[in-house]
KEKE-3310 file (N, C-alpha, C; in steps of 0.2 Angstrom, whole numbers, plus 5000, padded with zeros to 4 digits):
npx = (5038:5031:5018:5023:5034:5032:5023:5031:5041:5031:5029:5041:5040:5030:5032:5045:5042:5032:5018:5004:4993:4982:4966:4963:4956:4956:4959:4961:4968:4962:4967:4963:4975:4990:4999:4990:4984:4991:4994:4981:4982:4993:4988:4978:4983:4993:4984:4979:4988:4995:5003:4994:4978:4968:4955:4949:4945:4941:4942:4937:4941:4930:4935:4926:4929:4927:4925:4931:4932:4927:4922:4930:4938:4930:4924:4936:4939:4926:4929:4940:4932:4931:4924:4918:4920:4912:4916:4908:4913:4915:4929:4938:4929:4930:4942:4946:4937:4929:4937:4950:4961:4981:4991:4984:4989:4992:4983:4972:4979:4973:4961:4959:4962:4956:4941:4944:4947:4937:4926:4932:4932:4918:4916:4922:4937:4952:4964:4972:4978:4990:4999:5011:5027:5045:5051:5042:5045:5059:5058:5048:5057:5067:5062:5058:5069:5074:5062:5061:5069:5074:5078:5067:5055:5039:5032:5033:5023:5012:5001:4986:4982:4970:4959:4959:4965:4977:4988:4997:5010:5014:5020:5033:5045:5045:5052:5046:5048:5046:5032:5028:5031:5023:5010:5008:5011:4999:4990:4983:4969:4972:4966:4965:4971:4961:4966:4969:4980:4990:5003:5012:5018:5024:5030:5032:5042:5055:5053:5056:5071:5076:5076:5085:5096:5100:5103:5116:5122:5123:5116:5114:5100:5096:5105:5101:5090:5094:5099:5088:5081:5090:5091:5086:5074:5060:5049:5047:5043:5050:5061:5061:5074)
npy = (5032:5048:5061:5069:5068:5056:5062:5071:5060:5056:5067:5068:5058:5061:5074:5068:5061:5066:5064:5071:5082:5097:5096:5083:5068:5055:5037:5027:5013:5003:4988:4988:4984:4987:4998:5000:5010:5018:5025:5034:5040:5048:5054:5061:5070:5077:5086:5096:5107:5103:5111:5107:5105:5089:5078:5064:5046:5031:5014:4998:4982:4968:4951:4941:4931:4933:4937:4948:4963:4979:4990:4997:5005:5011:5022:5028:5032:5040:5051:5058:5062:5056:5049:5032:5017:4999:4985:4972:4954:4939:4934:4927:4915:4909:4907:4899:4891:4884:4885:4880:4884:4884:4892:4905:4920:4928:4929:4933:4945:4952:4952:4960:4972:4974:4976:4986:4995:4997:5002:5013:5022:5023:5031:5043:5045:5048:5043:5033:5026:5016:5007:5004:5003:5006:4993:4984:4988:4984:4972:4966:4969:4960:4948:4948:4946:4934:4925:4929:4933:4945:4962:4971:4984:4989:5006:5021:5027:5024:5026:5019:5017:5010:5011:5023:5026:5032:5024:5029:5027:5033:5029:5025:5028:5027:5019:5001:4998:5010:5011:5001:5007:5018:5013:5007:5017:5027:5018:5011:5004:4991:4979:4960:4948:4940:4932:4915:4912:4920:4923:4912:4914:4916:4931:4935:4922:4929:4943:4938:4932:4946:4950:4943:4946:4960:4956:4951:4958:4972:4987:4984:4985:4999:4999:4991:4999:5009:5005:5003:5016:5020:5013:5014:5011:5003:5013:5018:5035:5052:5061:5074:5080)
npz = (5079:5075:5071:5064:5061:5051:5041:5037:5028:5020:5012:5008:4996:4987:4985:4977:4966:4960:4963:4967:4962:4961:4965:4964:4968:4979:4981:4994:4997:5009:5019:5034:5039:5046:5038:5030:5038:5044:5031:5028:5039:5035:5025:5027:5036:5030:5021:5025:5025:5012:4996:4987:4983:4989:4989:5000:5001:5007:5004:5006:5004:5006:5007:5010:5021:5031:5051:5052:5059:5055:5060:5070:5060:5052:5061:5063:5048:5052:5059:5057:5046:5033:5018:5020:5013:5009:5001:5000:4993:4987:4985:4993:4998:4983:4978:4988:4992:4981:4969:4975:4979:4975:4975:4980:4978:4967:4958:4967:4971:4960:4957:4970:4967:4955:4960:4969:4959:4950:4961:4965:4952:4951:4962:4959:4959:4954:4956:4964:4982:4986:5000:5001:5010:5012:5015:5007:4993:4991:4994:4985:4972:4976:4974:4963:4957:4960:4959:4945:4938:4932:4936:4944:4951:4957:4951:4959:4954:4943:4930:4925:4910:4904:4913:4917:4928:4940:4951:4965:4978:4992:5002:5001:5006:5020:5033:5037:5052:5057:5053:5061:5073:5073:5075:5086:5095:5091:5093:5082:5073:5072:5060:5061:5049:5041:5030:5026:5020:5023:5031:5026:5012:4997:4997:5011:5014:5008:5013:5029:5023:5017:5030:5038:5031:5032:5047:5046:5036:5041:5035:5023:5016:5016:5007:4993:4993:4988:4977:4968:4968:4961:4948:4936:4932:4922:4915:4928:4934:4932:4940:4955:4963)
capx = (5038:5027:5014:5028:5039:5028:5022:5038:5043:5025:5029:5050:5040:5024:5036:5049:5037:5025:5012:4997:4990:4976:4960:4963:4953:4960:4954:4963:4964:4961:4965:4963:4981:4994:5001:4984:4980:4995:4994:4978:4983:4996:4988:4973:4986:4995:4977:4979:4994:4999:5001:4987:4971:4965:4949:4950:4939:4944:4937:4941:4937:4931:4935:4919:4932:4923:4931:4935:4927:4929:4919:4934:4940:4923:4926:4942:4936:4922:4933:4943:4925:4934:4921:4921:4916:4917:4915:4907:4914:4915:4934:4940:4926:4930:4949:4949:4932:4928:4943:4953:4968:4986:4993:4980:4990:4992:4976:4968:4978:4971:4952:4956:4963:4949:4935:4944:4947:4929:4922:4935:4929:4909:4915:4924:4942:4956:4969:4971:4984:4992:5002:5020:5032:5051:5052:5038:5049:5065:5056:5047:5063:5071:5053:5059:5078:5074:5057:5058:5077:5074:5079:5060:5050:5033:5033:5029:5018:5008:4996:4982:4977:4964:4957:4959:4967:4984:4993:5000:5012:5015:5023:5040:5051:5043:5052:5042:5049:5041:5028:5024:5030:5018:5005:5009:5009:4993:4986:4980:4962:4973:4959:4969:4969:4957:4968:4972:4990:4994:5013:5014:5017:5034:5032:5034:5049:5058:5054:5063:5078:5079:5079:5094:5103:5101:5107:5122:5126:5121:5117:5110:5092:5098:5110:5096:5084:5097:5098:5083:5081:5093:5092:5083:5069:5056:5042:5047:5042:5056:5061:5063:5077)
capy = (5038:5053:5061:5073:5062:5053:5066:5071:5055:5055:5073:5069:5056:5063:5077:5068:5060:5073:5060:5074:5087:5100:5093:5076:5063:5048:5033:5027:5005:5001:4982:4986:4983:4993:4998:5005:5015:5023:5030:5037:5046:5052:5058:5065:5076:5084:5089:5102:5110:5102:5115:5108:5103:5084:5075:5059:5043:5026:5009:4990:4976:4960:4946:4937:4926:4931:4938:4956:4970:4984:4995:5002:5008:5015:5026:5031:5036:5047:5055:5062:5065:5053:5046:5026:5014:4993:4981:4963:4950:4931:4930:4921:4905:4909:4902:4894:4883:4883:4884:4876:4886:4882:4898:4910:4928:4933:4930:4937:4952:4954:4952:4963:4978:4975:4980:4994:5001:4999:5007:5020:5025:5025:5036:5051:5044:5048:5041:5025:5028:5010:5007:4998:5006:5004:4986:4982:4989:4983:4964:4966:4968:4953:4943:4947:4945:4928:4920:4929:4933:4951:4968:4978:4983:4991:5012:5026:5031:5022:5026:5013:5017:5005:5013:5031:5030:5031:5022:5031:5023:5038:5028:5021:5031:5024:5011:4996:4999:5015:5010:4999:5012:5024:5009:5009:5027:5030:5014:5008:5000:4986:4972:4954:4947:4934:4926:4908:4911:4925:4921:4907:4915:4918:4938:4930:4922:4936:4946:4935:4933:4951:4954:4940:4950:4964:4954:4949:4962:4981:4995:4982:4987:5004:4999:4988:5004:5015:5003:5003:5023:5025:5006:5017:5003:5005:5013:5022:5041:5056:5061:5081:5079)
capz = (5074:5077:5064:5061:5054:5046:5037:5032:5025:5014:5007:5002:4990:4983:4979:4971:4961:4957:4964:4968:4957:4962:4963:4965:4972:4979:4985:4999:4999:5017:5018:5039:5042:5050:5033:5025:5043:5043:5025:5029:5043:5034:5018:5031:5040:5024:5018:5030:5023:5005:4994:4981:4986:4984:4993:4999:5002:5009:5002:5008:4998:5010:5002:5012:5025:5039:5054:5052:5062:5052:5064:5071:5053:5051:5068:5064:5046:5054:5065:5050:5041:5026:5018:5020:5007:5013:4995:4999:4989:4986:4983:4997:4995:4975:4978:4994:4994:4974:4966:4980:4974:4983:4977:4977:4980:4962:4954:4973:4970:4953:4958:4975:4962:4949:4964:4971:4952:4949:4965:4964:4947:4952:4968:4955:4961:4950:4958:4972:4985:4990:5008:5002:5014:5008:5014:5002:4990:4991:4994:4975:4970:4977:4974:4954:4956:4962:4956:4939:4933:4932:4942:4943:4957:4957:4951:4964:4951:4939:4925:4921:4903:4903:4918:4916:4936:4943:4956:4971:4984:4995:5010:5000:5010:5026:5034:5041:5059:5057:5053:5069:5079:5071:5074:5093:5098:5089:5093:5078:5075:5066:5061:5058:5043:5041:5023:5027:5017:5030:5033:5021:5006:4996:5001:5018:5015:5006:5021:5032:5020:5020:5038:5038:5024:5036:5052:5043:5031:5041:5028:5015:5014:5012:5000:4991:4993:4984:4971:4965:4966:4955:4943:4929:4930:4916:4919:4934:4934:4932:4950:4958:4968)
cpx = (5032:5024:5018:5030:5036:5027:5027:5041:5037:5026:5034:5044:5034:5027:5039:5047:5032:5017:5004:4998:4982:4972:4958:4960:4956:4955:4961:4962:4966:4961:4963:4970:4985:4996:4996:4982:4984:4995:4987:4978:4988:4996:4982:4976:4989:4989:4979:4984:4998:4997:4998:4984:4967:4961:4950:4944:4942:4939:4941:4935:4937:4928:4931:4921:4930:4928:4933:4930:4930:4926:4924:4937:4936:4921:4931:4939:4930:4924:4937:4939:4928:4928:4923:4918:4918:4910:4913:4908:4914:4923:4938:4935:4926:4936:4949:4944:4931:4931:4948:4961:4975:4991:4992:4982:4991:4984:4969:4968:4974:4965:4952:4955:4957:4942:4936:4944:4940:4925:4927:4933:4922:4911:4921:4935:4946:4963:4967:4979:4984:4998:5009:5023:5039:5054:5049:5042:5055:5062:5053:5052:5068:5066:5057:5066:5076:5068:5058:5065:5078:5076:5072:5058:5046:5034:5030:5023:5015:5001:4992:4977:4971:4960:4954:4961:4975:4985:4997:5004:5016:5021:5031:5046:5052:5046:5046:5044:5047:5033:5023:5027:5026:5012:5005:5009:5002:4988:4981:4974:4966:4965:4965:4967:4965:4961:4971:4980:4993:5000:5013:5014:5025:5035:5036:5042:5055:5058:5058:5070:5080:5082:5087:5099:5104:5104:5115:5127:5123:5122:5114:5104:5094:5102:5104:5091:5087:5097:5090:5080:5085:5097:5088:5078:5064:5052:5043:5047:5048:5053:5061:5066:5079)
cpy = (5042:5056:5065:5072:5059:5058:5068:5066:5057:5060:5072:5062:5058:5069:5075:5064:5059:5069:5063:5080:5090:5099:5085:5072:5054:5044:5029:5020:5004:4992:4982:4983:4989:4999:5003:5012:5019:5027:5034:5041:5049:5058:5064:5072:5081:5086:5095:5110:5109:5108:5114:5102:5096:5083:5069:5055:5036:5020:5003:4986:4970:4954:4941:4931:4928:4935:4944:4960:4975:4991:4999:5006:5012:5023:5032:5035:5042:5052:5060:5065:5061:5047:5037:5021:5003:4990:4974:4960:4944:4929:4926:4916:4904:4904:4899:4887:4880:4882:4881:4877:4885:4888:4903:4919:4932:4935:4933:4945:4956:4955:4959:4970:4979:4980:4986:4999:5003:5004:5013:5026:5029:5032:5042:5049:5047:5048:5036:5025:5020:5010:5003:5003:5003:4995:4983:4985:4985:4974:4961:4965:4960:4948:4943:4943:4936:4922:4921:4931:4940:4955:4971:4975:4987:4999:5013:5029:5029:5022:5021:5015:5017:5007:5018:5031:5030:5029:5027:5027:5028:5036:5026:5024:5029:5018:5006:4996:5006:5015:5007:5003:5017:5019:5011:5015:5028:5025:5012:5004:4994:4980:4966:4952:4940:4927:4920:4909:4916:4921:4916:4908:4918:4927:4936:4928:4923:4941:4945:4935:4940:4952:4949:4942:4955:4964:4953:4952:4968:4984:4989:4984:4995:5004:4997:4995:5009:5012:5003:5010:5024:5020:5009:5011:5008:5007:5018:5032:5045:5061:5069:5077:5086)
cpz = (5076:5069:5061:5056:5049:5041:5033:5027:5018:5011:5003:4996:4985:4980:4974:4966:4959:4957:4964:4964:4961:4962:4963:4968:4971:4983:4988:4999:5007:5018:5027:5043:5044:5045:5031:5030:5043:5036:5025:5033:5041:5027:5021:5034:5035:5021:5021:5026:5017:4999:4986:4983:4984:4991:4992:5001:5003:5007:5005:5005:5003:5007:5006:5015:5030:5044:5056:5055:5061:5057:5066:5067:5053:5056:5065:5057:5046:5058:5060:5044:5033:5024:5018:5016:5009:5005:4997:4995:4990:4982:4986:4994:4988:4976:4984:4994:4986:4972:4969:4977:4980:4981:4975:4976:4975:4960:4960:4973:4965:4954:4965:4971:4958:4955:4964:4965:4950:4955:4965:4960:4948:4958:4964:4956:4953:4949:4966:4975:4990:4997:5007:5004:5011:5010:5007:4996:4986:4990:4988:4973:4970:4975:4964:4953:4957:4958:4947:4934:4932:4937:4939:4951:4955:4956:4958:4961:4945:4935:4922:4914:4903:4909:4919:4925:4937:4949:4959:4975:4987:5002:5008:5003:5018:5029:5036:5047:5060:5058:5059:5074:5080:5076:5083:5096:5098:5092:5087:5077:5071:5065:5057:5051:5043:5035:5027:5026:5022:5034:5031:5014:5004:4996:5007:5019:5012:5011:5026:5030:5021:5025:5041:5037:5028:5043:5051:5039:5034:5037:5025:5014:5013:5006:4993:4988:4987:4978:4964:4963:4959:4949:4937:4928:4925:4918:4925:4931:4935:4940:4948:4964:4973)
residu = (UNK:UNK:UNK:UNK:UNK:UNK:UNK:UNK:UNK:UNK:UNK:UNK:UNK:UNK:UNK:UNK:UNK:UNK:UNK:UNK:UNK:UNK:UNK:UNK:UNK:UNK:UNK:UNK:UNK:UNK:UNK:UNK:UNK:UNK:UNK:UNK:UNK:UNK:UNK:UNK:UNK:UNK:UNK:UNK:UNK:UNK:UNK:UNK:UNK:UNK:UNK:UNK:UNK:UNK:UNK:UNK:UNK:UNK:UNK:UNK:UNK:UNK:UNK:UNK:UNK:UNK:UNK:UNK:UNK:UNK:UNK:UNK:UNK:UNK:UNK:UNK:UNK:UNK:UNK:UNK:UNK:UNK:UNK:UNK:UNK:UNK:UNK:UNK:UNK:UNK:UNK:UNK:UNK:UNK:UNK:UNK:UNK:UNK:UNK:UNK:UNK:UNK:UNK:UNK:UNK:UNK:UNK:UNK:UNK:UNK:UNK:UNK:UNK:UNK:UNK:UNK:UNK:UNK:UNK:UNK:UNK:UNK:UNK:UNK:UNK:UNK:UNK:UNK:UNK:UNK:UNK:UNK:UNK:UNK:UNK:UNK:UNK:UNK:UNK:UNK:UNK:UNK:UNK:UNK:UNK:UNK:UNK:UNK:UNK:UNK:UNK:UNK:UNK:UNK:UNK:UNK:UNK:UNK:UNK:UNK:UNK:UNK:UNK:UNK:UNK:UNK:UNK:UNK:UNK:UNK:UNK:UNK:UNK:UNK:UNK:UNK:UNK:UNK:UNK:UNK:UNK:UNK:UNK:UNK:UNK:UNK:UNK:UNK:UNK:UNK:UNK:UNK:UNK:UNK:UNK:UNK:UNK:UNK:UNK:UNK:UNK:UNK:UNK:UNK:UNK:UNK:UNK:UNK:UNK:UNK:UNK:UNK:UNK:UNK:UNK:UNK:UNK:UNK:UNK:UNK:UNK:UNK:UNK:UNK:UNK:UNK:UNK:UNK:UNK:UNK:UNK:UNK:UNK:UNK:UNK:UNK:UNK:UNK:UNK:UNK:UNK)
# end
């Protein structure tokens, strides 16, 4: 995939659900994965041309597991002039050595969001634009259907009260085989993930079921994808089609 496309894909969703407003400053989560790099090169490029004006700034929370050389992040954000912000924390040795947690990925999510809400605020943010590409979608979905009994996945567009921010997820029209194609052409600064749980966690083997659903059923992830478009889930923002 090329910046073209790409781009195109980011604007069919930020239109249809009226994700950016005039004046907006976003904060851009950077976990350093292919995912987050790609959404910045894609929100970077529409700056140029979207027809209302927002400013962006790029922040990664490290959860203090060692390991990660964010300098090539840091490169790529000065080459773009996007200002770059990197959060030291104590979450990893909180749940892995302290708390000696066996499954650490909700209550991880929950402490990684609390940071970036908080430095997004202090830096004027008033919106955070996260990286789920339409796998991440469709795999929330079946993550409920299965662990919790429910049909929901995650808005394109989410208002935090208690925050005064909103949620963006700009890339949900984007496959994941886009997205490593994107990752490859541009070359990517990916940095590995340092989490111990990295491919041991029930995202993970959701993931893989998908792709088996897709081996054995062609068209269900687009089926799956349509479903959830137009499953009137609660909470989800009213579309421009």
């Amino acid at each position: 995939m090329d910046l073209q496309r790409l781009m195109s894909l980011t604007r069919q969703a930020l239109d249809k659900y009226h994700m950016i407003e005039n004046g907006d400053h976003i904060a851009v989560g950077i976990s350093g994965g292919k995912d987050s790099l790609t959404l910045l090169y894609a929100l970077h490029g529409l700056q140029r041309f979207y027809p209302k004006e927002f400013t962006l700034s790029a922040i990664t929370i490290d959860l203090g597991l060692g390991n990660m050389n964010l300098e090539p992040v840091q490169n790529l954000c000065e080459q773009f002039s996007i200002p770059y912000t990197i959060i030291p924390t104590d979450i990893g040795p909180i749940l892995f050595r302290v708390r000696e947690e066996t499954n650490p990925c909700s209550l991880c999510a929950k402490m990684r969001k609390g940071a970036l809400n908080e430095k997004a605020k202090e830096l004027g943010c008033n919106k955070i634009a996260y990286a789920h590409h339409k796998e991440d979608l469709i795999e929330t979905m079946l993550m409920s259907l299965i662990y919790e009994g429910r049909f929901h996945a995650f808005s394109p567009y989410t208002y935090l009260d208690r925050m005064d921010l909103t949620v963006i997820r700009p890339l949900i029209m984007v496959p994941e085989a886009d997205v490593i194609g994107f990752q490859r052409k541009y070359d990517l600064p990916v940095c590995k993930n340092p989490c111990p749980m990295d491919g041991h966690t029930k995202r993970e083997y959701v993931k893989n079921l998908t792709k088996q659903l897709e081996r054995e059923n062609p068209g269900v992830k687009a089926r799956l994808f349509r479903a959830i478009l137009e499953g009137n889930i609660a909470g989800w923002p009213k579309t421009e089609d």
